[in-house]
C-alpha positions in Angstrom: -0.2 -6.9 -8.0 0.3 -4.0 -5.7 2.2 -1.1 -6.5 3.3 1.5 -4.0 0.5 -0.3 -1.4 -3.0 0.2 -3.8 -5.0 -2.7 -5.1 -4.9 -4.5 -7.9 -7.3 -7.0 -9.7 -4.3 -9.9 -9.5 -4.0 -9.7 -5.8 -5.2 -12.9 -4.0 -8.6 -14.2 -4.4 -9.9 -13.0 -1.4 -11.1 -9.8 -1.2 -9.6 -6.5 1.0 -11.5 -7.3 4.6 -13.8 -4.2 5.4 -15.9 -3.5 8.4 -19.0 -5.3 7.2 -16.9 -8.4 6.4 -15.3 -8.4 9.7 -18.6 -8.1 11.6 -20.6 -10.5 9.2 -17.6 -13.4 10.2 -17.7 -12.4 14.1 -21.6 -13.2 14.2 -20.9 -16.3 12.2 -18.1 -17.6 14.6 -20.7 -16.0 17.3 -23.3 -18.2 16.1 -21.0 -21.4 15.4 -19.8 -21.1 19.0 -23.2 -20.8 20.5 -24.2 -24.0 19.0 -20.8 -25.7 20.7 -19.4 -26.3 17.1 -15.5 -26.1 16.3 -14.5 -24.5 13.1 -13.9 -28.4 11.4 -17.2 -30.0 12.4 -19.1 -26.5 11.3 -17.3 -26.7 8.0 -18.0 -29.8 7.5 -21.9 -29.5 8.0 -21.4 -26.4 5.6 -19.5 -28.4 3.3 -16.2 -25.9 3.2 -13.4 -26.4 5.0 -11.9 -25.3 8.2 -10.0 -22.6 6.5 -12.6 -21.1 4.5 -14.8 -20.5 7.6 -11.5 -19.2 9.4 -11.3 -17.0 6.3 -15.3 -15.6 6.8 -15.2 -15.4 10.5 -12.0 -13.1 10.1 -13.3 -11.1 7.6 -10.6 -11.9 4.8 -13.1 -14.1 2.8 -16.2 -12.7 1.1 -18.8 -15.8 1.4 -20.3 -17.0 -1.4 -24.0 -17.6 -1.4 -23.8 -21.7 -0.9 -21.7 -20.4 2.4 -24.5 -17.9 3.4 -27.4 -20.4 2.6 -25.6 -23.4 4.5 -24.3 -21.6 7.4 -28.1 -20.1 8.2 -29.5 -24.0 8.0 -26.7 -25.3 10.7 -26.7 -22.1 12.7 -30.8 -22.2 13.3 -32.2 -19.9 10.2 -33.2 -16.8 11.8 -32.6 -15.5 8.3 -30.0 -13.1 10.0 -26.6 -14.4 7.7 -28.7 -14.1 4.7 -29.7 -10.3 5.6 -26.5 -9.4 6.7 -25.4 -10.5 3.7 -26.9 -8.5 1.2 -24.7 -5.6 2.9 -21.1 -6.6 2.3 -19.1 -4.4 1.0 -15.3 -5.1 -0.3 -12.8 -2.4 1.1 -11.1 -0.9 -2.5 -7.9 1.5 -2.5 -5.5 0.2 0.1 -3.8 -3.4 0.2 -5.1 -4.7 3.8 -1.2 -5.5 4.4 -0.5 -2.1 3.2 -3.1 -0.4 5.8 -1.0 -0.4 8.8 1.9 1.4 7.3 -0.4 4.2 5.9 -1.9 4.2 9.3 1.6 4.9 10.7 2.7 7.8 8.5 -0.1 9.6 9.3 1.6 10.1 13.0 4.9 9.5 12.1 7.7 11.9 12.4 10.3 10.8 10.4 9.7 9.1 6.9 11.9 7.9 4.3 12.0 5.9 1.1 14.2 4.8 -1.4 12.3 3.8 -4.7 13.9 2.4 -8.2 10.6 1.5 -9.6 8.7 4.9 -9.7 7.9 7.9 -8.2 6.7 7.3 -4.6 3.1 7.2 -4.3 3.2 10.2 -1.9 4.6 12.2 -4.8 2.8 11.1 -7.8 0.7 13.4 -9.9 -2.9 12.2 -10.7 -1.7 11.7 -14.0 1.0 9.8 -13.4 -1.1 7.0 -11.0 -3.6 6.6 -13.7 -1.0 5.5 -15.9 0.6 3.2 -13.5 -3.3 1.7 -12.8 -4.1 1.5 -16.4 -1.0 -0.6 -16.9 -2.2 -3.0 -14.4 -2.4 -6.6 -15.2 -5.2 -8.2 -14.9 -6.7 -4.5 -16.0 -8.4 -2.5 -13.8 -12.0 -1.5 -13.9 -13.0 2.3 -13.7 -14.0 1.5 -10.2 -10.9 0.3 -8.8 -9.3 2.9 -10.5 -11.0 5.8 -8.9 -11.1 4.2 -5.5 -6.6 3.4 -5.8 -6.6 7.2 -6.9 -8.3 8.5 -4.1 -6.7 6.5 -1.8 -3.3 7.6 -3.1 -5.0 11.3 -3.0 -5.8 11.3 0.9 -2.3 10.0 1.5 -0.6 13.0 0.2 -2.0 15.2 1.8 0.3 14.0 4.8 2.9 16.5 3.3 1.2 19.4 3.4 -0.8 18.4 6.5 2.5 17.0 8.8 4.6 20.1 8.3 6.3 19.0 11.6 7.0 15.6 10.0 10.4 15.1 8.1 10.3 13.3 4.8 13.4 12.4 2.7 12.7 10.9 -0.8 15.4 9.1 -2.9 14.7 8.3 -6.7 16.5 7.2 -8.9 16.9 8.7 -12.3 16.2 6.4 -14.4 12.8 6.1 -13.3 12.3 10.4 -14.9 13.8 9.0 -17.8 11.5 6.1 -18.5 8.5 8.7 -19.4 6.2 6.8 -18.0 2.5 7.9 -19.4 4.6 10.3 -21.9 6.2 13.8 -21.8 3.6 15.7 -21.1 3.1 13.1 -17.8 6.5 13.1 -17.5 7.1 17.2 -17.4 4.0 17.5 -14.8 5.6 14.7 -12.7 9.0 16.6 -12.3 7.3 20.1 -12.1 5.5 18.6 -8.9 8.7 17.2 -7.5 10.2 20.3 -7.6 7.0 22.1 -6.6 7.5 19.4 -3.0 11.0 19.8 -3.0 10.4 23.4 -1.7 8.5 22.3 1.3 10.2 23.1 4.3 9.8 19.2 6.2 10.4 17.3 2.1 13.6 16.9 1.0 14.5 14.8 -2.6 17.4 13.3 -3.6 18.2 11.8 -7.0 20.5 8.9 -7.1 22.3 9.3 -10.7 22.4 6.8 -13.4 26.3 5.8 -13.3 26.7 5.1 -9.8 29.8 2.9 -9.8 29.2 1.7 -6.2 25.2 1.4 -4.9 24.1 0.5 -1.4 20.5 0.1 -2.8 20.5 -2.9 -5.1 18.4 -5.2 -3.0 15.5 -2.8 -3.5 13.1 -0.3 -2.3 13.2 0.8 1.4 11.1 2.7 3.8 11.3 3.4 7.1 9.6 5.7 9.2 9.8 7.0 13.4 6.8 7.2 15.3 5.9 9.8 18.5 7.5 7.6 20.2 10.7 7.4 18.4 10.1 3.9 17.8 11.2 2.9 14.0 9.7 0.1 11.1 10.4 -0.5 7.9 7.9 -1.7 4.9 9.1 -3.7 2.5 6.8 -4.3 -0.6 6.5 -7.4 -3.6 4.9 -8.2 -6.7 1.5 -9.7 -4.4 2.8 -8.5 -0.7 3.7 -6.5 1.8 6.2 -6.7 5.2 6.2 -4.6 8.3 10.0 -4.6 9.8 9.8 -4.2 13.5 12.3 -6.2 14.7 15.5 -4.2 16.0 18.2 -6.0 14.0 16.1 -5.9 10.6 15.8 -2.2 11.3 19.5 -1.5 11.3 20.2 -3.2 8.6 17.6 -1.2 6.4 18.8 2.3 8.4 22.6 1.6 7.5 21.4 0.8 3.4 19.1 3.7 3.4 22.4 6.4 5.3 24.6 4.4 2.3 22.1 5.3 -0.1 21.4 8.7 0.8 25.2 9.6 0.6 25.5 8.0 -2.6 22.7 10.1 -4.3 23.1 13.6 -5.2 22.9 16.4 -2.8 19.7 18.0 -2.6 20.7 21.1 -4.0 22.2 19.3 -7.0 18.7 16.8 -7.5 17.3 19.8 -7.9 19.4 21.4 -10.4 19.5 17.3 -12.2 15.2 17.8 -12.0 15.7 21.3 -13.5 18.0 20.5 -16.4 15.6 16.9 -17.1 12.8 19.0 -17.2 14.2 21.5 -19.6 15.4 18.7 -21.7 11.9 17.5 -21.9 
């Protein structure tokens, strides 16, 4: 599962590609190519398929020991694979279909996001992300944990850092009054919202809980502008994650997210809702 673009256990069986994994699979399709092999006739000498070694040689697939041994008897045994192999290293923290986005809000301008699940990861409090990755399913280990935390971490700094970017967040309330990780977690969570919401480039809006008429039922949405005042979207599930860059998709989540935005309180009144929930608290 991913939640607000970090790793979790139940993700897909292959692991986050890193930099060793991708150089490991380019000296294997290196290799395989030398010896005037295509990916079918090398898998089947190997005894994997075509996909699997697609999967290595791309750097999505962490190979297995059988692979290693195999591929270093068909591709001459120089012992080189087997090495190399000893040095592989998963990449924890980010989702890979996550990465590109967080690459992109570190040089956007303009971000927004609409989110009816939690508190966007940009403005989560430590506390608050632990709780969301100890509820994970399959659990966590401590590992993961730290390495989704400080993942999370180094992408907020973006608001202090980007003072010339403009963020708007929209949350909805009922995601304050689910507690999540308790009322002492919950307190923090809206003391740091506020605490953000006095940022000159960060603005926060709270979409009430009666809202009779809603433009933002089909989801979460974010959307960001780039230098070059080009805009995309990111749209995330239980196991994936979708860049929007065509055109006609952007409109369409631009038109929801002005809808939304009008809908929600003003920003001088989500401030006054986050006061009066955090007295309440």
């Amino acid at each position: 599962m991913v939640v607000d673009g970090r790793v979790g256990a139940g993700c897909s069986g292959e692991p986050e590609s890193s930099d060793s994994l991708r150089t490991f699979g380019a000296v294997v399709q290196a290799l395989r190519e030398f010896h005037g092999l295509s990916r079918q006739e090398f898998g089947n000498l190997v005894g994997f398929s075509k996909h699997t070694v697609a999967s290595v040689e791309l750097g999505r697939r962490m190979p297995d020991v059988d692979f290693v041994e195999a591929a270093e008897a068909v591709l001459g045994n120089t012992g080189a694979l087997r090495k190399a192999a000893v040095h592989l290293v998963r990449q924890v923290g980010l989702a890979a279909w996550f990465r590109q986005w967080a690459s992109m809000e570190k040089t956007a301008i303009s971000l927004f996001n609409y989110e009816c699940r939690m508190i966007p990861g940009l403005l989560q409090t430590e506390a608050y992300a632990r709780q969301l990755f100890a509820d994970q399913l399959p659990p966590l280990d401590d590992g993961q944990i730290e390495a989704n935390w400080a993942a999370r971490a180094e992408r907020q700094r973006l608001l202090r850092e980007r003072s010339n970017t403009a963020f708007n967040f929209i949350i909805e309330e009922h995601v304050l009054l689910r507690r999540t990780g308790g009322v002492d977690v919950t307190r923090a969570a809206i003391d740091h919202l506020l605490s953000v919401a006095a940022l000159r480039n960060v603005e926060i809006q709270i979409m009430p809980l009666v809202q009779t008429s809603h433009a933002g039922l089909h989801g979460p949405i974010a959307l960001l502008e780039t230098p070059k005042h080009k805009w995309f979207g990111y749209s995330e599930g239980q196991e994936s994650g979708q860049l929007i860059s065509d055109p006609k998709g952007i409109s369409v989540l631009q038109n929801r997210y002005a809808r939304i935005r009008s809908q929600a309180l003003t920003i001088q009144d989500s401030v006054s809702l986050l006061q009066r929930m955090r007295g309440d608290l």
